[in-house]
N, C-alpha and C positions, 0 to 999 in steps of 0.2 A: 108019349105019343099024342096025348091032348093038346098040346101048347106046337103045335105044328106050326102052322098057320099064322101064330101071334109073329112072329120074324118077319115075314109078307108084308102084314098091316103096318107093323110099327116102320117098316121101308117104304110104303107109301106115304103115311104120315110125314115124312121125312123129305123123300122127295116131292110132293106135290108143292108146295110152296116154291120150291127152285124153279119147278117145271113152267107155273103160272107167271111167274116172275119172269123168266125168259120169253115167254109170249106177248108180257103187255112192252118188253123191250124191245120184241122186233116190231110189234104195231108201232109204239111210236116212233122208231125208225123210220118202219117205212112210209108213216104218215109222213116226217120229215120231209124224204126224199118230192114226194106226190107234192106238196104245198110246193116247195121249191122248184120242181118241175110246170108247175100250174102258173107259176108268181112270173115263172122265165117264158114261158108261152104268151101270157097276156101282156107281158111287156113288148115281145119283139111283133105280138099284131098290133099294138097300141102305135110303133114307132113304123110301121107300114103303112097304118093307114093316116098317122101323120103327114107321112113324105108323100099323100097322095093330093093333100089339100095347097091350096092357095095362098095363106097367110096364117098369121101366129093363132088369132084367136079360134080359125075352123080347125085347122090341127090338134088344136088341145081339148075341142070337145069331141074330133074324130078319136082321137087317141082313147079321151075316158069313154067313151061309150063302147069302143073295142074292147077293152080291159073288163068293164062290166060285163058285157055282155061273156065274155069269155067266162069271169070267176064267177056269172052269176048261180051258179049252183055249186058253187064248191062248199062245201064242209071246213076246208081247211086256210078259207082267207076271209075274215069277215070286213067288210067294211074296208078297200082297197083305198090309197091314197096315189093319184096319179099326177104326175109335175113334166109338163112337156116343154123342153126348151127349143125354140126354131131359131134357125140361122136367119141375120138377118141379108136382105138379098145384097149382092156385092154391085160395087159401083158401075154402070155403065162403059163399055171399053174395058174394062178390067181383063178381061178373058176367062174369069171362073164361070161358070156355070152350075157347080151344082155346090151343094151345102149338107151339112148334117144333123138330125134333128135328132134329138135325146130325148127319150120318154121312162121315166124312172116309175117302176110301182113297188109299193111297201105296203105288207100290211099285217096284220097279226095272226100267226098261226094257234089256232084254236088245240086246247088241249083237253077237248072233249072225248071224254073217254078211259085217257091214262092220265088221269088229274095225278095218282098216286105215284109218277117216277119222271113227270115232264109237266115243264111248268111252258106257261105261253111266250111269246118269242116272235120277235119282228122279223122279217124277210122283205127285202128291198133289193130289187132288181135291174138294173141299166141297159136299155136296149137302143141302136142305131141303127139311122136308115137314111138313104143318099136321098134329096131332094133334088130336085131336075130344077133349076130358074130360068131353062128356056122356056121348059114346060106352063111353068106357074107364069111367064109373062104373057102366053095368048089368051 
């Protein structure tokens, strides 16, 4: 009747390490997910407030300064790299009007925390937004 007990411990022995093991897999999962979800947010404000400016070079500091500002507290993107391409305006008489302007961000997700089962890992995201050239010619 002494060694009761000893079964207990030696099953938690046992399972604990499984257990912890499956908690640093779903943080890093779900850290995954959150960076990913953050990288897709700042991209498609980044390429809104592109399509809201005038010409290539306002756009691409409207766009990083979106993106910043967005991931600027995130944990899980340091140091964002943002690449905004603008359409260039179409010919006079042509009949288009409007154009698309692509703002890509990339940048490294930090594996702070579960250094032990997830190594760091780039995430780059492609966002579109319609520009108006009626708009941008008053």
């Amino acid at each position: 009747m002494r060694d009761r007990g000893a079964a207990d411990a030696l099953g938690l022995v046992l399972i604990a390490p499984a257990i912890l093991g499956l908690a640093l897999l779903v943080i890093a999962l779900g850290r995954g997910v959150d960076a990913r979800a953050q990288v897709r947010s700042a991209a498609e404000s980044g390429a809104q407030a592109a399509a809201l400016e005038r010409d290539a070079s306002a756009a691409s500091a409207a766009a990083r300064r979106a993106v910043e500002t967005i991931l600027a507290d995130s944990p899980n993107c340091d140091d964002p790299t943002v690449v905004t391409v603008y359409p260039p305006a179409p010919p006079p008489g042509s009949g288009v009007d409007v154009g698309i302007v692509r703002v890509t961000v990339s940048c490294e997700v930090s594996d702070r925390g579960v250094e032990v089962i997830n190594q760091p890992y780039d995430e780059s995201v492609t966002a579109v937004a319609t520009v108006d050239f009626f708009r941008a010619r008053r």
